[in-house]
N, C-alpha and C positions, 0 to 999 in steps of 0.2 A: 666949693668953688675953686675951678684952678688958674693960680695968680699966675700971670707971663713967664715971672721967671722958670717958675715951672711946668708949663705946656711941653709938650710934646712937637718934636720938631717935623716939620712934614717935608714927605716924602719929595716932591717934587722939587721942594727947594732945595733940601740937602741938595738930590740930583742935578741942578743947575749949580750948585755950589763948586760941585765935583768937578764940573765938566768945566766950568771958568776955571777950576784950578790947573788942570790937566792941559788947557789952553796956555796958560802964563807958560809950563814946563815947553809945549811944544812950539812958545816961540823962540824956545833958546836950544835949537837945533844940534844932537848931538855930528861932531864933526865926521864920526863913521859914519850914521845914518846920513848924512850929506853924500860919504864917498861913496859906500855901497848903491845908496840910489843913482847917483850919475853913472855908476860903473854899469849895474845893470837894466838902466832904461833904455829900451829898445828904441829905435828911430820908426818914423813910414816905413820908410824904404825897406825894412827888414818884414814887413809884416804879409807882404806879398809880393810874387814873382810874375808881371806884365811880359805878352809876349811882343813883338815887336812887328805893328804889320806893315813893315815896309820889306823885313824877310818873307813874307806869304805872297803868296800869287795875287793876281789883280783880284780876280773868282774862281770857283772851282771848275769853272772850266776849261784853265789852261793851269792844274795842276797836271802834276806827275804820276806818270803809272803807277798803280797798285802793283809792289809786291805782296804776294800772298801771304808771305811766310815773316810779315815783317813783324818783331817783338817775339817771337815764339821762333828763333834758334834751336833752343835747345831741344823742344818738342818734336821738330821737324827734322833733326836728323835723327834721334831715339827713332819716328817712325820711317826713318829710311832705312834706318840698320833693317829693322824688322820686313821689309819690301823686299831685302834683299840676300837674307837667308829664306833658303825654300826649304828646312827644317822644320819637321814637326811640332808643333805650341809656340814658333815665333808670332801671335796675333800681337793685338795690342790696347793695353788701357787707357786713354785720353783724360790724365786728369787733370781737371779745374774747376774752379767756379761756374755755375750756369751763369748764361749772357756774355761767356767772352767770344763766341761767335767758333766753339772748337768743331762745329761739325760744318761751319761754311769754307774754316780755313783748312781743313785735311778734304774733304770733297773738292774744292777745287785745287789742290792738290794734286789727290788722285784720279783726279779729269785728266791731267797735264799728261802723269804716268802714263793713265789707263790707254791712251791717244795713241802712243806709241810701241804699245804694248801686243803683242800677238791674238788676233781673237780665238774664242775659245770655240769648239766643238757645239754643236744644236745639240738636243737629246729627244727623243722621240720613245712613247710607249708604245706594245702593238701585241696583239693577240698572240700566244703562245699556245699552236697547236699539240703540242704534245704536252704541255700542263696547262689546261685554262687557266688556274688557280693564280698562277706565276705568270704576269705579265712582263713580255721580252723589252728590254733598255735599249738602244741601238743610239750609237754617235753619228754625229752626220756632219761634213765640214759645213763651216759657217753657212748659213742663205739655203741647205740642201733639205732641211726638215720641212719647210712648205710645200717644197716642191717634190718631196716624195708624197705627201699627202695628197696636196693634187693630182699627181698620177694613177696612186692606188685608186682615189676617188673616179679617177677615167676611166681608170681598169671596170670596173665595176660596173660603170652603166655600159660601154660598152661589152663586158664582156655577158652582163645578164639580156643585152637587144641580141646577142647575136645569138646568143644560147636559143634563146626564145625561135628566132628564125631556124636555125638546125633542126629542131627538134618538132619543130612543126610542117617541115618538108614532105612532099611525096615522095621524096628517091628514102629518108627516115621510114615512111610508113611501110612503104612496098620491103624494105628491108628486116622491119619486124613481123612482117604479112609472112615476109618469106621464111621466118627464123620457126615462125608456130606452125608453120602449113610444114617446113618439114618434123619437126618435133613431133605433129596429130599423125603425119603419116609413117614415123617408126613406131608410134603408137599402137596404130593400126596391123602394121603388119606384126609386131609380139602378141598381137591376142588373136590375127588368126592364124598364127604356128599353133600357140597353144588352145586354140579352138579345133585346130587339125589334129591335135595328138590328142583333146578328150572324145572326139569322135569313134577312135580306136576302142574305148571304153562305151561305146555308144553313153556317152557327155556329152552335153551342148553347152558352150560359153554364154550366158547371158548379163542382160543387167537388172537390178530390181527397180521396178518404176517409183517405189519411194523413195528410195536414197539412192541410188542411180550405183550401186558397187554391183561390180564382177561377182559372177557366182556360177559354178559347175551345178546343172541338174541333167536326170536320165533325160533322153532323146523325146521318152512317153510321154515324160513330164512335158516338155517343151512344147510338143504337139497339144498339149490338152491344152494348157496353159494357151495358145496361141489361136484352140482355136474357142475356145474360152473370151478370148480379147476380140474376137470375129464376132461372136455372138453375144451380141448387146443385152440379151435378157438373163443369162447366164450366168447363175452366182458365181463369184472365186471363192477356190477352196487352197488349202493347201495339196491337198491328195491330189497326185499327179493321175488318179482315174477318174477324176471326177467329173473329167469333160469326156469323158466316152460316151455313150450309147450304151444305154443299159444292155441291149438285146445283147451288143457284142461284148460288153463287159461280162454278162452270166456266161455266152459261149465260149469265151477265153476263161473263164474260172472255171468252168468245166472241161474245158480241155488239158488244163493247166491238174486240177486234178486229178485226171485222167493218167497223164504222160509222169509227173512228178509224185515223188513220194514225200514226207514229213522233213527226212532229211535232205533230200535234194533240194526243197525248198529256202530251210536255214542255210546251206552252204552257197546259194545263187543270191541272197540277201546280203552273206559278208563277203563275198568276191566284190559285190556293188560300193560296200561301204569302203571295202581300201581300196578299188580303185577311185572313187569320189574323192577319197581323202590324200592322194597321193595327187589327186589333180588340183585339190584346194590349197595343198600347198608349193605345188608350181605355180598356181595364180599369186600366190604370196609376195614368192619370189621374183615373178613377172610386175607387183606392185614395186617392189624396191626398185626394181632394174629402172620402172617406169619413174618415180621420183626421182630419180639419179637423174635419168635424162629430162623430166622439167628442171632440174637446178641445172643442170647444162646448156637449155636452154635460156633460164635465166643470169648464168654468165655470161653465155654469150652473148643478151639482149646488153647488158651491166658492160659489157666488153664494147659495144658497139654505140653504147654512151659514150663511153669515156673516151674512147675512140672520136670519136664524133668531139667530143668536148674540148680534147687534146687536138686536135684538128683545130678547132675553131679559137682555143685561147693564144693556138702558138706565138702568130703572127701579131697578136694584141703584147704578147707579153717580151717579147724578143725585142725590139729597141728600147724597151724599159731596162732590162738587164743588161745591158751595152749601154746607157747611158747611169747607172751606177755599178760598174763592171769596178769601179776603184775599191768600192765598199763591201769585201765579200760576206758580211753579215748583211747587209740590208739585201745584196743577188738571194742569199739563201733564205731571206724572212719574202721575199721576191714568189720564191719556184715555191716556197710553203703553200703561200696564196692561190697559189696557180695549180698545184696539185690537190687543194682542199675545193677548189671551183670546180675541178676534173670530179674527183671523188661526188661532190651535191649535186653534180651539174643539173638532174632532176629536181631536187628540192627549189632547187634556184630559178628552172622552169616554171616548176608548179607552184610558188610561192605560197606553200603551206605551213611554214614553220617559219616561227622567230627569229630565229638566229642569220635567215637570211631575207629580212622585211626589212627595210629602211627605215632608221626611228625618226620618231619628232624631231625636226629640226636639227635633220643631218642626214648628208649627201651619199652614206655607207651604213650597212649593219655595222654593228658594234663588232662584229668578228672580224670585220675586214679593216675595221678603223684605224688611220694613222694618230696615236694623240700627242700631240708636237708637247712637249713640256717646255722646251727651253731654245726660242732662235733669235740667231743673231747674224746683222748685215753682214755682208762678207765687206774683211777690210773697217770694221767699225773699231776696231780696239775691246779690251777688256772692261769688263761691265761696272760701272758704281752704283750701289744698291742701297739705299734706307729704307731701311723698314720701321715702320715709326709704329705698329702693331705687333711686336715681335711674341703672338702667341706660339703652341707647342704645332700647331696647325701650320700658321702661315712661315712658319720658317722652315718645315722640313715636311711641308706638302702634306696629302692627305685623299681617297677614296670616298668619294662623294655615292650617296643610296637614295634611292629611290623607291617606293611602297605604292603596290599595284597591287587591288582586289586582298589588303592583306598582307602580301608577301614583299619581301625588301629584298630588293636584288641591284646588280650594280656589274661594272664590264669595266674594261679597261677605255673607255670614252668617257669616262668619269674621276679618273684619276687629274689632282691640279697640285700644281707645281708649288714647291715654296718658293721663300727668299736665296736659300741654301740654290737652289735650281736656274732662279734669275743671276745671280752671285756666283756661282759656279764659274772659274778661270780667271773671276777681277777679285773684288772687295765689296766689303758688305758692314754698313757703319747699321751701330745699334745702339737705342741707349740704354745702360746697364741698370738704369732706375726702374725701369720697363720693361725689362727682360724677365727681372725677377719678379715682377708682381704677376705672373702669369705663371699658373701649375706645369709642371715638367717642362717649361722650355727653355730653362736653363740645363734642365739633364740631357733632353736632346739637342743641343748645340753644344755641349760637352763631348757626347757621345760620338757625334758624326766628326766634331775636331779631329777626336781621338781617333778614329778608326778611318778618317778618311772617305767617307762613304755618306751618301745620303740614304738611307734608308727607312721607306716607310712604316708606319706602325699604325696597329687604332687607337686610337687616344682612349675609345670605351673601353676597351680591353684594358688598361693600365687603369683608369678610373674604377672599372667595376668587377667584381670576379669574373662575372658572364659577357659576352657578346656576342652579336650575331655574326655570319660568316662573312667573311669581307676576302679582296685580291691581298696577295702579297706579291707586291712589286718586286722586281730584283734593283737589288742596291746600283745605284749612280757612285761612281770615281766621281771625289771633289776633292779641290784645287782652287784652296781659295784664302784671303786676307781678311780677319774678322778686326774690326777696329771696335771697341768699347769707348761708348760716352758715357763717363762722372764725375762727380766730386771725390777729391781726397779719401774722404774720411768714408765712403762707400768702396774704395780698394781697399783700404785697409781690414777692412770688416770683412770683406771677402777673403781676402786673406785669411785672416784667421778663424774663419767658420767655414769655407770649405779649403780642405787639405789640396785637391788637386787645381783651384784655381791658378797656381803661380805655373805649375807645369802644362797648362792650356795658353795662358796667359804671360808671356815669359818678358814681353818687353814694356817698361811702365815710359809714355810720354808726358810730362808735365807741363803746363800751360801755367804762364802768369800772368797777373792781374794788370800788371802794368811796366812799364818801359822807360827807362834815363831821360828826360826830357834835353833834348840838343835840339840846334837848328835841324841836320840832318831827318833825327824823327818828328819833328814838328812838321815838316814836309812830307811825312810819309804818312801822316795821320790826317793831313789836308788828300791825299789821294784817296787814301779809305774814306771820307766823308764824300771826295766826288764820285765814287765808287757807288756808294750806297744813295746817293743824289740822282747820277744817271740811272739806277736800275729803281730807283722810286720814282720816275721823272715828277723831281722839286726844281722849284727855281734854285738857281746858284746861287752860294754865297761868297761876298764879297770879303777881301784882307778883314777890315776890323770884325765882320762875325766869324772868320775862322780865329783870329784873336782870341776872342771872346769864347769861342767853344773850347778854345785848348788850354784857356784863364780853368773855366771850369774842370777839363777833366783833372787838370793839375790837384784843383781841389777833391775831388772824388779820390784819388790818391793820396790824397792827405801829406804830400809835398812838393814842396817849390819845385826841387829836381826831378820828379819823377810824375809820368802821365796816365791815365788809365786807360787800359786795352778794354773795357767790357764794352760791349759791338751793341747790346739792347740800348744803355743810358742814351749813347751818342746815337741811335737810330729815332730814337722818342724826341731828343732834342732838336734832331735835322725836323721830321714830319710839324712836329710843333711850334718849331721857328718858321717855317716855310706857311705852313695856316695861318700867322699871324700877318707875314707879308701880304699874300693873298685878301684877308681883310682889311690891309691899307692899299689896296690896290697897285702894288711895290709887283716887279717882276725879278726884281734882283732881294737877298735878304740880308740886313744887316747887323748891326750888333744891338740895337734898340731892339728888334725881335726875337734876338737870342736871351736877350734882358726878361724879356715878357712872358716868353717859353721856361724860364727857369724860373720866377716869379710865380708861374703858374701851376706848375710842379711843386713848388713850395706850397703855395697857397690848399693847393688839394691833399696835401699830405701833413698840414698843419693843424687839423682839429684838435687832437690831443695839447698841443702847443697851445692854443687859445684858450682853451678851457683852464690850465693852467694860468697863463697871464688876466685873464679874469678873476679866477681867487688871488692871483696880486694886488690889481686893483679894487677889492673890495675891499681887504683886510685880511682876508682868511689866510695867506699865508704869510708868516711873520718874515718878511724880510730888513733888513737894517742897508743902507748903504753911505749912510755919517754916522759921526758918533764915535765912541767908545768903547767896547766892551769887556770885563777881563773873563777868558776861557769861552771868550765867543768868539769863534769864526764862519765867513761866509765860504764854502766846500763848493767847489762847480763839480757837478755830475750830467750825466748826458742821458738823456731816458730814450729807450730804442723800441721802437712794435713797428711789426709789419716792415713797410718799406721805408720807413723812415725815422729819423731821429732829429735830437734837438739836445740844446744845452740848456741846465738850468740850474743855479745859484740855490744851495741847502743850508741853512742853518746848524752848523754842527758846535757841541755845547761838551762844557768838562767840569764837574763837580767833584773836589779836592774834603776829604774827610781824613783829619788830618789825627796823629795817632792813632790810627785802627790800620792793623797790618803793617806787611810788610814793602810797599810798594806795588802793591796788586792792584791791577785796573781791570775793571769791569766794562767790558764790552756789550752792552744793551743790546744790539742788534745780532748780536752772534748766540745770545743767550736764548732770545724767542725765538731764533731762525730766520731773523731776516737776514743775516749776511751771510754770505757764503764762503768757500773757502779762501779765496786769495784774498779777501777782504783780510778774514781772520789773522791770513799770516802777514798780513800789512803791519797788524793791531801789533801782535808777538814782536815783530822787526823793531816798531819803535817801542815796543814795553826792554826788549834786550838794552834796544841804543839809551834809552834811560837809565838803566840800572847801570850798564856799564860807565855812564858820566857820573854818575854820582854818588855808587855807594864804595868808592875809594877814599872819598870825603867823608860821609858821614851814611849814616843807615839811612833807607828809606822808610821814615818812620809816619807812613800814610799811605790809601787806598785813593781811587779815585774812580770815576766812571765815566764813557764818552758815549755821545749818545745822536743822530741825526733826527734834529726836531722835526714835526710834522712827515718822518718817514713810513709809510706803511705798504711798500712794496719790499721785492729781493733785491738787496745790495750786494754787489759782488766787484771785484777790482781793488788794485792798493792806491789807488790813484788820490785816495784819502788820508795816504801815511803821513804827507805836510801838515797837512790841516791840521789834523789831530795831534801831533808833536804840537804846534804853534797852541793850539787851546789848552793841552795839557801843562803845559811850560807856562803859558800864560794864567793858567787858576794858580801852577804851584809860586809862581814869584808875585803874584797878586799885582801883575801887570796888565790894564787895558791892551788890548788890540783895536788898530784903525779900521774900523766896520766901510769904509769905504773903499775897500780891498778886497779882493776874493783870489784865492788861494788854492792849486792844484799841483797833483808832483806826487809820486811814488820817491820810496827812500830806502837806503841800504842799512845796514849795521854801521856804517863809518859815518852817517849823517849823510853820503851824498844825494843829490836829488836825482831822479832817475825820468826819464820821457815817459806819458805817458798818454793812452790815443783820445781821441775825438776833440785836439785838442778848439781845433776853432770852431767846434759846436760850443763848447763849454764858454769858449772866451763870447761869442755871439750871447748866450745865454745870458751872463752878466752884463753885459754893456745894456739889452734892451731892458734889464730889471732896473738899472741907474738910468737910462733913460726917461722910463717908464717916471720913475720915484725924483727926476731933475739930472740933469749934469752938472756937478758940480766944480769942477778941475779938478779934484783932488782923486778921483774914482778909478779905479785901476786894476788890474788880473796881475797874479804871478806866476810865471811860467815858469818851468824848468827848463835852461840853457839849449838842454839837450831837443828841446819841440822847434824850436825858432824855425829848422829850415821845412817846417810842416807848415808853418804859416800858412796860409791863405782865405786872409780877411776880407767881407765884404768892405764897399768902397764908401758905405757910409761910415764904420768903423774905423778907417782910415783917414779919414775924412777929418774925426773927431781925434786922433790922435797928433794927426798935423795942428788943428787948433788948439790943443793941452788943456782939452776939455776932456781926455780918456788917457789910462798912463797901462800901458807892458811891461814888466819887469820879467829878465829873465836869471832865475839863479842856478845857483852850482851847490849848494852845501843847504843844510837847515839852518847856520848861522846867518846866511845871508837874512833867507826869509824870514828869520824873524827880527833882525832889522829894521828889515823894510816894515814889518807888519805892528811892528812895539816903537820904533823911533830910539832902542836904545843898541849900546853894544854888546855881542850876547858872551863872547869867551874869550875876552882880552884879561888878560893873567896878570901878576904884579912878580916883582922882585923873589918874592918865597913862594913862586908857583902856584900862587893862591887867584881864583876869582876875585877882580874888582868889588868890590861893593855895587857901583854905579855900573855892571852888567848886570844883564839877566839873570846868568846862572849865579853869577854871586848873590843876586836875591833870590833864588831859588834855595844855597844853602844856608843862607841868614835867616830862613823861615824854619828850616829843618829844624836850625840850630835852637830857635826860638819856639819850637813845638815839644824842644828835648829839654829845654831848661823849664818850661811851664810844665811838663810833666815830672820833672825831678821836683821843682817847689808844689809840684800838689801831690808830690810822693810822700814829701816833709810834713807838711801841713797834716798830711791824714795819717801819720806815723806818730807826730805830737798829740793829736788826738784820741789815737788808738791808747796811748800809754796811759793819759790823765786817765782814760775811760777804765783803764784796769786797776788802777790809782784806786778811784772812786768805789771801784765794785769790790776791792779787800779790804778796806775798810768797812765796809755799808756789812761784810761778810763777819768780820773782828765783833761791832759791837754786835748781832745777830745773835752770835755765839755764846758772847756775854751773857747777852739776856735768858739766853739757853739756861745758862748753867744755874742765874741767880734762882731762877723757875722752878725747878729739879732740885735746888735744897730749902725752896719754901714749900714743898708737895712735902717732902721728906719730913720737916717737922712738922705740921699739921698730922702726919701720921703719927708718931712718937705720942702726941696728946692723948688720940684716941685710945692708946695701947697701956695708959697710966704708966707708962718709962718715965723715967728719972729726964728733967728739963733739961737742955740742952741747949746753951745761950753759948753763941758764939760772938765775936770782938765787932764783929758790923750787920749782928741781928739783935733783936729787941725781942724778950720771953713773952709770951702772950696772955695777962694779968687779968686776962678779961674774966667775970664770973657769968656761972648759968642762971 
C-alpha cells in the first residue's frame, strides 16, 4: 500500500503548479520586456493604407481618360525603340505575368500607330501560264486586288458570250466553207496533173472503195474493174481481165501470141512495172504535198480563230489595261489572259475541257482566277493581327486539295492566306506559350523572319517522307512587326534552348505587376476601371467602391505604397460587384458590393481553408494560443493551390539532448524531404548564428532537433528561421515561450530579422485560430520591421487591434523577438563582458556549463569506480594464484609416496601417517 507521503505526484497538478509559478514571475515585468514591447507595438493606423474618397470622382462616369500606357513605361518605349528600327530581328518579347492585360495594352497601342501608318500593298495569286506549277504573286495598291478580281471575273463571261457569238456566225461559217472548198480544189487539180501524166503510161488514177487511198492501175484494168461495178452480177477479181469477154479475151490471147514472142512479152510486163512504180511514187509525193496543204489549211482555219478571237477580245481587254496601266506586272499577267483566251478560244467555244468549265461555286475556271490573299481599304492604316491559333498552317498559309473519282488535285483557287499574309506591312501579336505547342511553327516564323519572305511549304512533305504533288507558290516580300506574349521564365528558356531566338528576337519589353500607389495613379486606375465599365456596359461605380477597389488592389500587391496592374483580378471584381448591385436593385455600385464580391471570391476559393479550421475545431490539429511552453512555438506559414491561398499558424517544436555532439541540429523535415532548399539554408543560417554566439564561451556540448508538428506536406521558405532560433534558445535555456504569440521573420547570420511574403495571409491566419480558440488580450503576431509597409489588414483585424484584444509587434533583431516571446532580456552583458544570469543567453550558457560539470562528476564517479573494480580483480587474481601453487606441491607429494622416495615434509605440510 502506498502511504501519501509517498504517492506519486500528478501530472496535472504539477502542471498547474508550474504555470501559477511562472505567473507570480510574470507579474513582476521585466523593465526591457516593458521597453521592447512599447517600442515595437504597432498602432491601427500602421496596419492599413485607406484611400481617401473625397480625392475620387463622384462615379466612374466623370473619371479621366484612359492612358493606355499607364504603369508600363518602361515596356512601352522597349517597344517603340523596336517600331522604330526597321532592321532585321528588331521583333519583340512582352514579358509578364498572364492577366496584366499585355496584349490589350500594346494592341491598342498599336491601333494608335497602325492609324497613322502607311497601308500596305493587297497581294493576289493567279495562274502562271508558263509554269502551272509556280503560282504568279502580284501586289496591287490598297482596295485594287477586288477589283482586279472582279474585272478578270467580267472578262470572262464576257469574253466566253462573245466568243460563243463569233464563232457561231455565218460570215465564220461561209469563211471556213471557203478555206476547205479551196483546199478540195487544189486537191483536185494535183491528182488530175498527176492522173494526166499516168495516162502517158496508159495509168489511170483511182481510189480503192475500201479504204478510199489513191492508186495507179493499167487503163485495162480500169475498164474491167468499171465495168465490172456496171455489172451487178459480176464477181470482182483482182485480174484486171477478168471483166473481159471471154470470146475477146481468147482472141486477144491469140493474137497477142501471134504478134509477140516469149521475150517480148517479159520485156512489155517490166516496162509496165517501172512505169507503175515511178507513178506510185509521184502519188507519194503528191500525198505529202497534199498533207502540207491540209495543215495549211488547218493554220489557216487556227489563224482565222485567232484572228477572230483577237478581234473579239481586243475591245473587252483594252480599258482593263488602261485602268491598271500603273501596274505593269498585273498589264502583263492582263495580255497572258488574253493571249491564253486567243490561243483556247475553241475550247472555250466548245466547252470540252476542265480547265475552261467554271467550278462549284466560282464565277471563273481555276485558270483564269484572281485569288485575292491579302486586301486592304485604301487609306485604312497598317494591319493589327492576333492570331490566337498560331499553327505552322495558319501563320504562313497553305494549298488546300481536293479528291475527285480518286485523284487529289488542287489550282491556285485554293491557296489561303496565313497570319504572316493578313500582318504583312503592320504587326502581328502572338502568344509565345502557343506558338510552341504547335509542330514547325515556330521554325516557320523563324524562317520567314529571317529571310523576309513568306513562303509556302507542305506541311506533309516535312511531316512525312512522301507527298502528293501540290503548287509552289512564289514567295511574298514581308514587312512586318512580330510582338511575343509571355512570362519571364519562358524567355529565358528560349533563350537558352534555341541559340538563334535572341537574334530574331532582339528587343525584350518588361511588363510589371504593379505601380507606386499616389493620388496621381489612383486616378488613372479609376479611368481603367471606367474603361473596362463602359466597354462591359456595368453600372458605375461610385467614390467609396473605387476606395474600396483600390483598398484591395493595394492588397493584391502586398503593399500600402504600391497597386496591382493585373487587368483579370480588377475585371472579375468590377462584373461581380456590379451583379451584386443589380440584385439589390441599385443602378449605381457601392462599397457594400464591392465587400460582397471579394467575400465571395473568398468564400469560393476557401475550401481548403475550412477543411483546415474544422480539424481546429475538433481537436485534430494541436494548436495552443495561452499558456506556456519551453521550445514550443506557434510558426505562421501560408498554404498556396490553385488560385488561391491562406494563412495558417504551425506548431513548430525543439528537443535539446544535451551532451551527445557537438551542437548539431537535426532537421526532421529536410531529412525525409519535406523541406526544401531555402528552408534548409534558413536551418544552416541559424545553426551558423548559434554556434558563432556561443562557442567563444564555451563548447556546444549538445544536439538538438526542430521539427514542424503535424506537417505532412513540402516546406520550403526561411521565413521559419525566427521561430525556430526562438524554440531552439528556448529548449536550450529551458525557458517557456508565451503560446499566445505567433512568430514569423527570415534571419541573417547577424541575428537581423529579414521581410518576409504573405505576410497578411499569415497574420489573417493566426488571428481567426485566437479567434476561433477566444480573444484574449494578450494574443498577438510578430512581425519583421521590415513587412509593416505590406500591411494590409482586414477591418475586422483592425478592429480588434484598436480594442487590445489583438497585439502586432514589429521587430528588427532576434533579440528583440525573443523578448517579446520569453518576457526576459536576451544579451544584456555585465561589467567582464559576460551574459547576465537573468538573460536568456546567460541561461543558455549556465546550462552548458552545468551539462559540463555533470559530465566531469560522472567522469569522476565512473573513474573511482573503474580503479576499486581493478583493485578487486588483483587481488581476487593474488589469492587465485596462491591456491595454484599450494595444489601443484600437494599433486607433487602424493607422487613421491607412490614412488617409495624418501618423505619429504616441509615447515607448513604435515607427512601423511596414514597406513594401508
Amino acid at each position: 500500500m502506498v502511504t501519501p507521503s509517498t504517492q506519486l505526484a500528478d501530472p496535472a497538478i504539477d502542471t498547474t503548479k508550474e504555470q501559477t509559478k511562472h505567473a507570480k514571475k510574470v507579474t513582476q515585468l521585466h523593465p526591457r520586456f516593458l521597453e521592447v514591447k512599447q517600442h515595437c507595438h504597432l498602432s491601427a493606423a500602421q496596419l492599413k493604407r485607406y484611400s481617401d474618397p473625397a480625392a475620387l470622382p463622384s462615379d466612374t462616369r466623370t473619371a479621366p481618360d484612359l492612358d493606355v500606357g499607364f504603369g508600363q513605361q518602361r515596356a512601352l518605349k522597349a517597344l517603340q525603340t523596336a517600331l522604330d528600327i526597321k532592321a532585321s530581328g528588331y521583333h519583340v518579347f512582352a514579358a509578364g505575368e498572364n492577366g496584366l492585360g499585355k496584349r490589350t495594352v500594346i494592341s491598342r497601342l498599336l491601333t494608335r500607330i497602325a492609324a497613322d501608318a502607311p497601308t500596305p500593298d493587297d497581294w493576289v495569286y493567279v495562274h502562271n501560264f508558263a509554269d502551272p506549277r509556280t503560282p504568279q504573286a502580284l501586289s496591287l495598291p490598297a482596295g485594287q486586288a477586288e477589283i482586279l478580281q472582279q474585272q478578270v471575273s467580267q472578262l470572262w463571261q464576257q469574253a466566253k458570250k462573245r466568243l460563243s457569238q463569233r464563232f457561231r456566225s455565218d460570215q465564220y461559217q461561209s469563211k471556213i466553207e471557203a478555206i476547205k472548198n479551196a483546199t478540195h480544189q487544189k486537191e483536185s487539180q494535183a491528182y488530175d496533173v498527176l492522173n494526166a501524166e499516168g495516162k502517158q503510161y496508159d495509168l489511170a488514177l483511182t481510189f480503192r472503195s475500201f479504204d478510199n487511198k489513191a492508186v495507179f492501175v493499167h487503163s485495162s484494168q480500169l475498164a474491167a474493174d468499171t465495168a465490172a461495178e456496171h455489172t451487178p452480177a459480176s464477181p470482182r477479181s483482182d485480174n484486171p481481165y477478168a471483166a473481159a469477154k471471154p470470146n475477146e479475151t481468147a482472141h486477144r490471147r491469140s493474137k497477142q501470141d501471134e504478134v509477140l514472142s516469149g521475150d517480148d512479152e517479159y520485156e512489155a510486163e517490166l516496162d509496165n512495172f517501172v512505169q507503175k512504180n515511178h507513178m506510185q511514187k509521184r502519188l507519194s509525193q503528191l500525198t505529202i504535198a497534199l498533207e502540207q496543204l491540209e495543215d495549211e489549211a488547218n493554220d489557216a482555219i487556227e489563224t482565222l480563230h485567232r484572228d477572230i478571237a483577237r478581234r473579239a477580245l481586243q475591245p473587252l481587254f483594252a480599258p482593263v489595261y488602261q485602268q491598271f496601266a500603273a501596274q505593269p506586272q498585273v498589264v502583263d499577267y492582263l495580255k497572258a489572259v488574253s493571249a491564253d483566251m486567243v490561243t483556247h478560244a475553241e475550247r472555250i467555244v466548245n466547252a470540252d475541257d476542265e480547265e475552261f468549265v467554271t467550278a462549284a461555286l466560282a464565277t471563273t475556271p481555276s485558270r483564269y482566277a484572281v485569288n485575292v490573299i491579302v486586301s486592304h481599304a485604301p487609306d485604312s492604316g497598317a494591319p493589327v493581327v492576333f492570331e490566337d491559333l498560331p499553327t505552322h498552317l495558319n501563320l504562313l498559309g497553305h494549298v488546300e486539295q481536293i479528291t475527285q473519282l480518286g485523284t487529289v488535285t488542287t489550282d491556285v483557287s485554293m491557296i489561303r492566306a496565313g497570319a504572316l499574309h493578313r500582318a504583312n506591312g503592320g504587326y502581328l501579336l502572338l502568344e509565345a506559350s502557343h506558338l510552341l505547342e504547335h509542330p514547325y511553327a515556330w521554325q516557320g516564323l523563324k524562317r520567314a523572319l529571317q529571310s523576309r519572305k513568306i513562303k509556302l511549304s507542305s506541311l506533309e512533305q516535312m511531316l512525312t517522307l512522301t507527298g502528293s504533288l501540290s503548287l509552289a507558290p512564289s514567295p511574298i516580300d514581308l514587312e512586318v512587326k512580330v510582338i511575343l506574349l509571355g512570362e519571364a521564365d519562358l524567355y529565358y528558356e528560349l533563350l537558352e534552348l534555341e541559340p538563334e531566338f535572341d537574334a530574331v528576337f532582339k528587343v525584350r519589353a518588361d511588363f510589371h505587376d504593379d505601380v507606386t500607389r499616389s493620388p496621381e495613379h489612383e486616378l488613372a486606375l479609376v479611368a481603367k476601371m471606367a474603361d473596362i465599365i463602359d466597354h462591359a456596359s456595368l453600372c458605375p461605380f461610385d467614390r467609396n467602391a473605387q476606395a474600396a477597389l483600390l483598398e484591395h488592389l493595394s492588397l493584391q500587391a502586398e503593399d500600402q505604397d504600391r497597386l496591382s496592374l493585373h487587368s483579370d483580378l480588377l475585371i472579375k471584381l468590377l462584373h461581380e460587384s456590379d451583379r451584386h448591385a443589380r440584385l439589390d436593385g441599385q443602378h449605381i455600385v457601392d462599397a457594400h458590393h464591392v465587400m460582397q464580391a471579394i467575400d465571395d471570391m473568398d468564400e469560393r476559393s476557401g475550401y481548403l481553408r475550412d477543411l483546415y479550421w474544422d480539424e481546429l475545431k475538433n481537436g485534430q490539429q494541436l494548436i495552443q494560443t495561452q499558456g506556456h511552453a519551453i521550445g514550443q512555438v506557434n510558426a505562421l506559414t501560408v498554404v498556396s493551390y490553385a488560385d488561391s491561398e491562406f494563412g495558417m499558424p504551425a506548431r513548430l517544436t525543439a528537443v535539446i539532448q544535451p551532451n551527445i555532439g557537438a551542437g548539431e541540429i537535426l532537421d526532421i523535415e529536410r531529412d525525409v524531404d519535406l523541406g526544401g532548399s531555402l528552408h534548409a539554408k534558413g536551418m544552416l543560417i541559424m545553426t551558423s548564428y548559434l554556434r558563432a554566439l556561443f562557442s567563444q564561451h564555451h563548447a556546444l556540448n549538445f544536439s538538438a532537433s526542430l521539427a514542424f508538428e503535424q506537417s505532412y506536406a513540402q516546406i520550403d521558405g526561411d521565413s521559419a528561421t525566427v521561430s525556430e532560433g526562438c524554440a531552439l534558445l528556448s529548449a536550450l535555456a529551458d525557458v517557456p515561450i508565451d503560446q499566445s504569440l505567433a512568430i514569423t521573420g527570415s534571419m541573417n547570420q547577424l541575428g537581423e530579422v529579414q521581410a518576409v511574403g504573405g505576410i497578411n495571409a499569415k497574420i489573417a491566419g493566426f488571428f481567426d485560430a485566437c479567434h476561433e480558440q477566444e480573444l484574449t488580450g494578450q494574443q498577438g503576431v510578430v512581425i519583421p520591421v521590415a513587412n509593416i509597409q505590406q500591411l494590409m489588414l482586414r477591418d475586422d483585424i483592425i478592429a480588434a487591434v484598436k480594442a487590445g484584444k489583438f497585439h502586432i509587434y514589429g521587430v528588427q533583431s532576434l533579440s528583440e523577438a525573443l523578448t517579446l516571446m520569453t518576457g526576459l532580456p536576451v544579451d544584456t552583458m555585465n561589467k567582464k563582458g559576460r551574459y547576465r544570469k537573468d538573460t536568456l543567453f546567460g541561461k543558455v550558457l549556465n546550462r552548458l556549463l552545468l551539462w559540463d560539470e555533470n559530465q566531469n562528476v560522472d567522469d569522476d564517479i565512473e573513474d573511482k569506480d573503474a580503479k576499486q573494480t581493478s583493485q578487486k580483480k588483483r587481488k581476487a587474481k593474488k589469492k587465485k594464484d596462491k591456491k595454484k601453487r599450494r595444489q601443484r606441491q600437494e599433486d607433487k607429494g602424493k607422487k613421491g609416496n607412490d614412488d617409495s622416495s624418501a618423505d619429504i615434509t616441509t615447515a607448513d605440510e604435515s607427512p601423511d601417517i596414514s597406513q594401508p
